[in-house]
N, C-alpha and C positions, 0 to 999 in steps of 0.2 A: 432165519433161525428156525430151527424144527422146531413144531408145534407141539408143546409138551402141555395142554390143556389138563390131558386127560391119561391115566395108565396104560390104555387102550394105543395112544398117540404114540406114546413113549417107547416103541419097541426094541426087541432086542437087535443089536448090529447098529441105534439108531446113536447120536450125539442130542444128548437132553440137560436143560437147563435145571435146578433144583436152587431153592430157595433154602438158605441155611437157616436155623434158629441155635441159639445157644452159644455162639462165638462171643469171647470176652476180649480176645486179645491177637494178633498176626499170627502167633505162633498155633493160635488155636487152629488158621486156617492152614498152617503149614504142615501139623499133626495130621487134618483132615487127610490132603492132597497126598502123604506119604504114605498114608494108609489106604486112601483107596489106588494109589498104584502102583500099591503093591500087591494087588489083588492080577492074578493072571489076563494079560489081553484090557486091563481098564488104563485109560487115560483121563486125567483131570487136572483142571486147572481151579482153583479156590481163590477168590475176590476178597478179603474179609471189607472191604471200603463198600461194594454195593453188596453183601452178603449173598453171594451167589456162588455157585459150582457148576463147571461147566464140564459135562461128565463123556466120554467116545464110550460105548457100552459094545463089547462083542456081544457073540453070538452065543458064549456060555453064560451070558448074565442080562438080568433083566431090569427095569430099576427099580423094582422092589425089594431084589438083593443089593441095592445100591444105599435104599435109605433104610432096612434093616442094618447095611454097616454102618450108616451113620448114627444110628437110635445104638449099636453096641459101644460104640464109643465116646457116647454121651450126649452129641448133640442130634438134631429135630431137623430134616428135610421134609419138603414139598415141594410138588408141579406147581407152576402158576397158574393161575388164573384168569384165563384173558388175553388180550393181546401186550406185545411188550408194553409201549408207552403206557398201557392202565397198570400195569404190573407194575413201574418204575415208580406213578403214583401211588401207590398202595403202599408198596416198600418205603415209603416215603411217610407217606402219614403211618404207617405202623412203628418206623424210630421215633416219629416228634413225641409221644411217651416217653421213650427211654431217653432222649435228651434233659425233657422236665424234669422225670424222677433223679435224673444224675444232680444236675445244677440244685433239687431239693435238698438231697444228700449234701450236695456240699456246701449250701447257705447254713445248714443246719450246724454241719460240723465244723465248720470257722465259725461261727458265734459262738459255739461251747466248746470247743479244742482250743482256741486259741488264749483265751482267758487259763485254761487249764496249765498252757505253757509258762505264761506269766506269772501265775501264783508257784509254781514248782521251783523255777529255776532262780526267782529274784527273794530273798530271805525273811527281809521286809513284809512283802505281802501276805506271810506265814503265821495269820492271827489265829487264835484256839480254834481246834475241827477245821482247819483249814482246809487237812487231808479229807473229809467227807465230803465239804462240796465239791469238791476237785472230784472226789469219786461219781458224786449224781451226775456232774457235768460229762465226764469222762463216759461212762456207760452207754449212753441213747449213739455216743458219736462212734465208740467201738463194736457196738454190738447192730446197730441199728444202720448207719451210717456205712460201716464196714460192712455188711452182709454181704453185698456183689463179690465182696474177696473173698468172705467165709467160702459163699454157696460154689465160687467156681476153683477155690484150694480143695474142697471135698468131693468137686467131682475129677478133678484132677487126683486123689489120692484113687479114687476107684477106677482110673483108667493107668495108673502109675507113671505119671505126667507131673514133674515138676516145671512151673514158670514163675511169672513176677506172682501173678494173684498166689502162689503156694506162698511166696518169700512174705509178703504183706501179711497173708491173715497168721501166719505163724510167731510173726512176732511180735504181731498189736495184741491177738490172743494170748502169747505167753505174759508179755510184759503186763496185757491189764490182768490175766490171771495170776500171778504171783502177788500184784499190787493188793488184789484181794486176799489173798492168803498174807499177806503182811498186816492188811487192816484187821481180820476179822480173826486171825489167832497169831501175828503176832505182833509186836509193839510198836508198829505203825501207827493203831488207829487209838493212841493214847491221847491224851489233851494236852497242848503243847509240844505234839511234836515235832519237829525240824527235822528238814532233809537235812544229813550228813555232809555235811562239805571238808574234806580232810584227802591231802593224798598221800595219809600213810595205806601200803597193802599189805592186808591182812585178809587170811582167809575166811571165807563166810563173812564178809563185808557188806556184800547188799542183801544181808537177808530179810531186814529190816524196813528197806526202803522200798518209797515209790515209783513206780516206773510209767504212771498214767500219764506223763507228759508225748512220752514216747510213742504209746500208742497211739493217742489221740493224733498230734501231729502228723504223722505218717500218714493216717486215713485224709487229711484234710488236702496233703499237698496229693497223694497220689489220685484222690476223688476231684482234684483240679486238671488236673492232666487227663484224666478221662471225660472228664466236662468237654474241655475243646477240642478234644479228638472227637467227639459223640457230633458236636456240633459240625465237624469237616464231615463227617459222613452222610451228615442227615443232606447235605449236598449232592449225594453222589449220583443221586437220579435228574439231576436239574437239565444234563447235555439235552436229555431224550424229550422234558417238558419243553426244552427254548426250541428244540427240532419243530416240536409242536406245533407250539405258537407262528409260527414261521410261515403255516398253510394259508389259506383264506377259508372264512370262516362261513361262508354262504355262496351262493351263485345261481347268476343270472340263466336257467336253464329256459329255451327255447322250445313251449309246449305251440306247435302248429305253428301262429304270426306272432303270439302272444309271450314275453318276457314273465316267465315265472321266478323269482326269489324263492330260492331254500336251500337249509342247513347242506352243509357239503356231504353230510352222510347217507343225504338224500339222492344224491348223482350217482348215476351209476352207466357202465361201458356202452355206449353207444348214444349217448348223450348228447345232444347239439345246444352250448352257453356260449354267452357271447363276453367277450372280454372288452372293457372301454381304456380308453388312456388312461394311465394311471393305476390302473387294479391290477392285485395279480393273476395268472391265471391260477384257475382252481384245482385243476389235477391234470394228469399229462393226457395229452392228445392230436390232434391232427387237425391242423388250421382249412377249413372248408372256405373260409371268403374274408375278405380282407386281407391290407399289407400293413407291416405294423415293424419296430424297430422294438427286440427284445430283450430287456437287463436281464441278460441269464447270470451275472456274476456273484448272487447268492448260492447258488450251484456250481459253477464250473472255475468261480472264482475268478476270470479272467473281464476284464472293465471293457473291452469294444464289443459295443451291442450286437447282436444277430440280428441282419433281418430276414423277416418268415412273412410269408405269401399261402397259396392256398396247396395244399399237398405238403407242404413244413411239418417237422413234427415238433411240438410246444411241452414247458415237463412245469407242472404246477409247482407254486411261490416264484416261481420267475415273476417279471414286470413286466407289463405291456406299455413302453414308452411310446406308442408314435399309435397310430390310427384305431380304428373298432374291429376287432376279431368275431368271428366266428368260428365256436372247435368242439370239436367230436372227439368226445371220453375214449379212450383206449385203454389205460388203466386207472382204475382207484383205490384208494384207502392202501393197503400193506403190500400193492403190487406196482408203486408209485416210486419213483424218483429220489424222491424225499424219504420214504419211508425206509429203501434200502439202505440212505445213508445213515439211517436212526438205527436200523440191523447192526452195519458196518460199526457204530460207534458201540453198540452195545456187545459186539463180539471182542471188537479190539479192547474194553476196558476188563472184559471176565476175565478174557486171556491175558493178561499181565501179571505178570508172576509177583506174587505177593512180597512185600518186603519187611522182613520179621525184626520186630523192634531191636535193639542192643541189650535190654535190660531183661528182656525174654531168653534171650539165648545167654545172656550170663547166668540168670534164672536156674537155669534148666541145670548148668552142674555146679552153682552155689547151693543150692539149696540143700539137693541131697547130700555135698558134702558137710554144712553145717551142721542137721543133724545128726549126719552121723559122728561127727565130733564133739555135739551135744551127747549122745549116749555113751558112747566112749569115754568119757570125762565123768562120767554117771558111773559108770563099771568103773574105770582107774581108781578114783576117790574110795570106794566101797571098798575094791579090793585090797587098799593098803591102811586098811583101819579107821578111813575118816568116819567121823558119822551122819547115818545116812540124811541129816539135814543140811549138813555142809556138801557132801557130797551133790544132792539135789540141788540145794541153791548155784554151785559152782556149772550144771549142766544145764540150769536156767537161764542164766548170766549169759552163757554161751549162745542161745536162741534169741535174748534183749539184746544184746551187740550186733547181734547179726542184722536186726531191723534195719531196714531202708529209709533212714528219714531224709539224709540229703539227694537218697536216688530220687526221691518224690522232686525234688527239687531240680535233677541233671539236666532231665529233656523238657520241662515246659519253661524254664525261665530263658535257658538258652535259646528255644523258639520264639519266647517272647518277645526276647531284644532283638533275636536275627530278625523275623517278620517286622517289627518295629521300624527297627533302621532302614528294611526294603521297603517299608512305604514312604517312609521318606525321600525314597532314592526310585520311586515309582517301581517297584518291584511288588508284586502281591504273592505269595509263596504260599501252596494249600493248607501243606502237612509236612511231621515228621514224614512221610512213607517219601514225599521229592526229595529230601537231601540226600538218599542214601546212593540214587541214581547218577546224581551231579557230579560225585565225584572218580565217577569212572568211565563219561561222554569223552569220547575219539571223534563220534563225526556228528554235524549238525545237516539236517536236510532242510533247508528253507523254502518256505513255499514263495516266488514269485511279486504275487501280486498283492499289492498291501504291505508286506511286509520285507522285502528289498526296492519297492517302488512304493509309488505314494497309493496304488490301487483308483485312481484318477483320473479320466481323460484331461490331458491340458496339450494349448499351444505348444509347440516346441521350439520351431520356426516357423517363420515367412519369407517365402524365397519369391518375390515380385520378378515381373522383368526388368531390363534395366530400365532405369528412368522413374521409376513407379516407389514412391514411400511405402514401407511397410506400416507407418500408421493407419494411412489412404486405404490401405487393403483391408485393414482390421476393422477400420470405420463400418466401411459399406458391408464387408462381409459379415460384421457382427451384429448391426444393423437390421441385415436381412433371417439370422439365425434367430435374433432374439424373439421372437414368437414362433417358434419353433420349439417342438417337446424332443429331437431329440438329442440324445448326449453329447454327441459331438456336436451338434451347433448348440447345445448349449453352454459346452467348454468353451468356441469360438468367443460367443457373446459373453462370458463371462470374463476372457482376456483381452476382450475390446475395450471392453468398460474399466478395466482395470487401466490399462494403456493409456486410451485416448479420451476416458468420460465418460458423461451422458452421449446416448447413442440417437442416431435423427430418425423420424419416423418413418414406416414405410407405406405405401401405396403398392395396392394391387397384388397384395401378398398370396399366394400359391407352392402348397407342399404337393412335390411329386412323390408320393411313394417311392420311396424304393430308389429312388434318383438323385434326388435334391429339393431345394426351394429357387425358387425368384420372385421377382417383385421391382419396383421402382423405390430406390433411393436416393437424395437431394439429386433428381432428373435424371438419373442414370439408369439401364435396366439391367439389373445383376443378376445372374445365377453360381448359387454355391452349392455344388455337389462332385458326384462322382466324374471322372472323366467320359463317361459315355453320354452322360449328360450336356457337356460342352459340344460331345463330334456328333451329338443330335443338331445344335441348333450353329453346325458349321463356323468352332473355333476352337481350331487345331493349337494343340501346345507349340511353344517355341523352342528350341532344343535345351535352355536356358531350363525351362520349365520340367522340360519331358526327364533330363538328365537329373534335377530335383527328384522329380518322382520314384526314378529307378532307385537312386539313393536313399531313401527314403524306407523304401519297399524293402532292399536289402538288410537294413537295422528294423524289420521287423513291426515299421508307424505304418500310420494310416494316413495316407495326402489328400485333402482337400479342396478339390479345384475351383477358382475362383475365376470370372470373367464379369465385363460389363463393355456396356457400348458395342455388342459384337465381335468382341476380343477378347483371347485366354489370358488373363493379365495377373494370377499368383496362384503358387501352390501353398495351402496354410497347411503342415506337417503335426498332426496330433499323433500324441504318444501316452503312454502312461511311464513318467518322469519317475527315475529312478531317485529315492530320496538322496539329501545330500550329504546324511550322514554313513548313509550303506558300506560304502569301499571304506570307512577307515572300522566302521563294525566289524568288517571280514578278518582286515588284518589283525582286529584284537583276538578274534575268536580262533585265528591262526595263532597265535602266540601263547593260548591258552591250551595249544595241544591239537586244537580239533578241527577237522578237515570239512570245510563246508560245502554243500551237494545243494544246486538250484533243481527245485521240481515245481512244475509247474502245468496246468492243462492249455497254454497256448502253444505258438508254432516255432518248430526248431532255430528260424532267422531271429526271431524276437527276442526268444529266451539265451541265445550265445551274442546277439547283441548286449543284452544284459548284465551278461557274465562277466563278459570281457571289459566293459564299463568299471564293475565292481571287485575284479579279481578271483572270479571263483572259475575253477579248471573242468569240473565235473558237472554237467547240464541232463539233465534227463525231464525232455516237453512232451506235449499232448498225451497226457496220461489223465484219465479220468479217475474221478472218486477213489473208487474199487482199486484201480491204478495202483494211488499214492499211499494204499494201505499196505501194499503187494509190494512194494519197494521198499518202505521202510521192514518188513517183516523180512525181504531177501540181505536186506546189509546187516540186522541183526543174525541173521541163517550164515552169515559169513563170520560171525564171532565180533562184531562190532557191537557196541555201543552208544545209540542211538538216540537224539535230542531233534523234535521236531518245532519248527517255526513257522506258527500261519494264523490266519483273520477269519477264515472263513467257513460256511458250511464243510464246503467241500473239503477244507482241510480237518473238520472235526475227527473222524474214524483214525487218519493218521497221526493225529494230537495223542488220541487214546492209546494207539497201538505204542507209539513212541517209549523207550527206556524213559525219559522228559519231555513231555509236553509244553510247549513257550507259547505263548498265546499274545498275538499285539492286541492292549487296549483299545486301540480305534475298531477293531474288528468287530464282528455277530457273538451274539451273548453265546453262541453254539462251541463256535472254537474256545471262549475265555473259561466253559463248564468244563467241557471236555482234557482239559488243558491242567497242565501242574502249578505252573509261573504265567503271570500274567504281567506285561510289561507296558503301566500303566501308560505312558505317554505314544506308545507305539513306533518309539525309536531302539533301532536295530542295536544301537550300541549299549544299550541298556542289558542285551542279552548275556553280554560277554561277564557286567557286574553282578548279574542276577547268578552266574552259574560260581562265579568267585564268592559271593555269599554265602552262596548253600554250603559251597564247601569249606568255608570256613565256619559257618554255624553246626555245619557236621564233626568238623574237628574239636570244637567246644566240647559240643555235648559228649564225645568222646573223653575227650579229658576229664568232663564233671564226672562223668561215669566211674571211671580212673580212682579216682578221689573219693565220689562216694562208696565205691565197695573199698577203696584203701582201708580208711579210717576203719572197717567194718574188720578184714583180714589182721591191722596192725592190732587190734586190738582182744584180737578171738585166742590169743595164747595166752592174755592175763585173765581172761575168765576161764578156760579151759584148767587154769592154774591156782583156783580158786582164788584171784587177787584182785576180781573185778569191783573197783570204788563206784559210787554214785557219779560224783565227780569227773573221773576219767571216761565215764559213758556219757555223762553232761556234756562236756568239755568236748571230745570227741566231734560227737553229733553238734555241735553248737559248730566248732571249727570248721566242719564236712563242709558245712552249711554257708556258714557265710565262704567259704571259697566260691563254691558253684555259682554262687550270688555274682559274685565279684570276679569271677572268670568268665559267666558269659556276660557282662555289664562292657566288656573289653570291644562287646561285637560293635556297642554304638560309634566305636572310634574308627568303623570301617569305613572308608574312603573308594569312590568312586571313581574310576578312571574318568569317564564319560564323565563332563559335567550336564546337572540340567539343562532342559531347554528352555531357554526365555522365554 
């Protein structure tokens, strides 16, 4: 990513990041993006989830013409500070405030709003001055409580930007201000009075009445919805901290003979540390001595180790499974491995085209038509004689109708139960911003390994010669692997043991690098290794054997060769075992429309072996990181609609990039941040329920929607027509309400193709 530190950095012709401030809502980010490209020769893409902008600057603009536009239209840009991952901290700790102060807001306003609604709507609880507490209570939760809607409806009027925060503060303001003007001049605020319950309509009907129920509510349900949206975003830098965490955290740097320890920020190019079993290495470089077997498959994602000898080139957070390395720094810190794939994820999520709530974009032309049907209604009334308090009241009525109480209610109760149910059903689902994707995914790109396979090394077969038990084989061979570090004899020994037991001991144990082991087991002298290792010690396979191997070799495994007493006596065929739920996942995720694509960074035999197992037509192997970002970005470039599936680092950047993000829960905290849907159990067929969820919880919230501007539309002619009763605005909003309730309560009864797994 260009280094936008400094104004200086940031020059013109260059692509610069900027830090937004002042966004309240998707649309705000959508306002930004259409305003600055529509500025000649600028390109931008606007984040509101990590508040960022990702700006292409020609040559007639610089980016101080960039963030004076964004200071004209209301909101606050800056360069960052620093390198990304502190920037994503930072951005980080600077919402955990704005999380606080929201959930403040809304502990406050359901303590006092909610008592408000009680005492208004039930008759009973209507003892003398009732109406005055109900006003103390009502005021701290309107005026106080409400302000994030006040403060971004008035910047919104001075940019001529209707959205939700216009519709909100318009008509908690109007309703708790009439409420007032009824208490304080007119016969509201008498002793003894009762809200009106009657549904005869008569003109100038609510002139009388209180509307603080309304306001109040409104602020409580929409400052809930903003509460757990606040908290999904305060997430959104987490991909880049678990990037992080991922490194190693000190190292063994080699001053002269002498093994020095220090912080990794301490290493620098040209460096000679030494890597032991077990650790990872510390940053990418060039293996000078030692052989060693390395779990590169936090990086490349694919489960058969590498091995690397002296001249290898090694990329830090890998694992050093097998002997002592010696390596020479070639790159560190932000010119690292790792760190590109922390770039890659942090470009692919800026660039994701923001997805603008439903209630924003209905917003935007309710509002301005309500009031203009409020003034309207103000002018009609006047000009045909009424007077001018009936007339007012009637153009007031028209703005308290219009209030959103059960829209507060549309999209978070519907997410409550949809996300509910999917945990249930091992589904974790981020945000409103995933449904709106789900329901227009054509093709899923699945990454491989982990996630159409178990990500695994295991047994697969044992192809003995004749005469020869495949237990016999597994004995001695797993026998001799179990003191052995690496993967593949540690898969051997883990399905010996599973097989045939406790395993017998061994004598005279010896790892060859890079070869194999031997050693004497119950008097026999085995070697398990590579086949060069057998026609060292002159014991040539039998055709039995060798015709195993080819076979073997063509589906893409890894063969094993096994001998003892002088003789090549079994191949043990290791693979990473496709899970056994994968091919009927495919076929659901076929049925749901969408076309599934294997990507993966192993070799073309392995990955169409795979394919063909599970039924997928379309394979595209050995493709790195960078790759599987470039691919998924080319089939979006084709007009598709894109859903990605993967565990890994390496699949993180392509999680982000993705229309939908699928993330298996056995995978790295990296892909499950990075990621939309996280599918807790890690089976594949979970992904097909998870994408039928969304889309039914998207249809929900649709319909609440429906319903709550309905109620709002059905009712804007009887106060337009000065006939609006308390009652009918009660009754209304009470009905809106419990629909939306009890239409998404419908999601819990969604049903799982997939049943759990045991």
């Amino acid at each position: 990513m260009t280094d936008t530190a400094t104004p200086t950095t940031a020059s013109r012709g260059a692509t610069v990041a900027l830090d937004i401030g002042g966004m309240t809502c998707a649309s705000c980010a959508a306002r930004i993006a259409r305003t600055l490209n529509a500025l000649d020769g600028v390109t931008a893409s606007v984040n509101y989830a990590t508040e960022q902008a990702t700006v292409a600057l020609p040559a007639a603009h610089s980016v101080e013409d960039i963030i004076a536009k964004f200071e004209a239209i209301g909101y606050t840009a800056t360069l960052p500070t620093g390198s990304q991952p502190a920037a994503g901290d930072a951005a980080s700790d600077e919402r955990e405030p704005a999380v606080t102060a929201t959930r403040n807001r809304l502990i406050v306003a359901a303590a006092l709003g909610l008592p408000v609604l009680l005492i208004s709507m039930i008759n009973t609880l209507q003892f003398t001055n009732w109406q005055w507490l109900t006003f103390a209570m009502a005021a701290p939760v309107v005026l106080w409580a409400g302000f994030p809607f006040h403060r971004a409806a008035w910047k919104n009027v001075l940019h001529g930007a209707a959205t939700m925060d216009t519709l909100i503060s318009v008509g908690t303001l109007t309703s708790f201000g009439w409420s007032v003007y009824a208490l304080f001049w007119g016969a509201a605020g008498e002793p003894g009075m009762k809200m009106g319950f009657t549904l005869t309509l008569e003109r100038g009907a609510g002139r009388d009445e209180l509307y603080l129920e309304v306001a109040s509510v409104v602020i409580v349900f929409i400052l809930a919805g903003r509460y757990f949206e606040a908290r999904a975003k305060r997430t959104s830098g987490a991909a880049l901290r678990a990037l992080l965490d991922l490194g190693a955290k000190d190292v063994a740097v080699l001053r002269g003979d002498d093994e020095v320890r220090v912080p990794i920020d301490e290493l620098a190019v040209g460096d000679r540390f030494v890597v032991r079993p077990g650790e990872k290495v510390a940053t990418d470089g060039m293996v000078e001595s030692g052989v060693s077997a390395i779990d590169a498959s936090l990086l490349t994602g694919e489960p058969v180790p590498v091995e690397v000898g002296p001249g290898d080139a090694v990329s830090g957070a890998t694992m050093n499974a097998g002997g002592r390395l010696v390596v020479r720094a070639t790159r560190v810190g932000a010119d690292t491995a790792l760190a590109q794939i922390a770039r890659l994820v942090t470009d692919a999520q800026t660039g994701k085209a923001p997805v603008q709530r439903l209630a924003d974009r209905i917003s935007a032309v309710f509002v301005p038509v309500v009031i203009a049907l409020a003034l309207g209604t103000l002018g009609f009334w006047i000009g045909t004689g009424e007077t001018t308090a009936t007339a007012f009241t009637a153009a007031v009525a028209v703005l308290i109708i219009a209030c959103p109480c059960a829209l507060g209610l549309a999209t978070p109760t519907a997410l409550l139960v949809g996300t509910g149910r999917g945990a249930q059903l091992g589904i974790l689902i981020k945000g409103p911003q995933v449904l709106e994707s789900t329901r227009r995914i054509d093709t899923i790109v699945l990454d491989k390994t982990g996630t159409v396979t178990s990500g695994r090394m295991s047994v697969v077969e044992v192809v003995p010669d004749p005469g020869i038990d495949d237990d016999v084989v597994l004995r001695l061979a797993g026998a001799l692997e179990d003191p052995s570090e690496h993967p593949i004899g540690q898969a051997i020994a883990a399905t010996a043991r599973d097989r045939v037991g406790a395993l017998p001991e061994v004598d005279g144990f010896t790892n060859l690098e890079g070869l194999g082991v031997c050693g004497v087991v119950e008097g026999h002298a085995v070697i398990v290794g590579r086949e060069r290792l057998l026609a060292e010690r002159a014991m040539p396979l039998s055709p039995e054997l060798a015709a195993a191997r080819d076979a073997a070799e063509d589906l893409g495994r890894t063969p094993v060769f096994v001998g003892w007493d002088g003789s090549a006596r079994a191949v043990v065929i290791v693979a990473d075992a496709v899970k056994p739920t994968s091919e009927r996942a495919i076929a659901e995720l076929r049925e749901l429309g969408i076309t599934p694509v294997l990507l993966t960074g192993d070799n073309e035999r392995a990955a169409q072996a795979v394919a063909d197992q599970v039924g997928i037509d379309d394979v595209i192997a050995e493709v790195l990181p960078a790759d599987k970002v470039a691919v998924v970005a080319a089939l979006q470039a084709e007009g598709k609609v894109v859903a990605m599936a993967g565990d890994g680092v390496n699949d993180a950047a392509a999680l982000a990039q993705a229309d939908l993000g699928i993330a298996m829960g056995t995978g790295t905290d990296v892909a499950i941040e990075a990621s939309d849907l996280t599918l807790v159990r890690g089976d594949l067929r979970v992904a097909g329920d998870a994408i039928r969820l969304s889309r039914s919880t998207l249809r929900t919230i649709k319909t609440n929607l429906f319903w709550a501007f309905g109620y709002n539309v059905a009712a804007l002619p009887l106060a337009a027509a000065g006939l609006l009763n308390p009652l009918i605005a009660g009754a209304s909003m009470g009905l809106s309400s419990v629909f939306v309730v009890a239409n998404s309560l419908r999601l819990r009864q969604f049903a799982a193709i997939s049943a759990p797994a045991s």
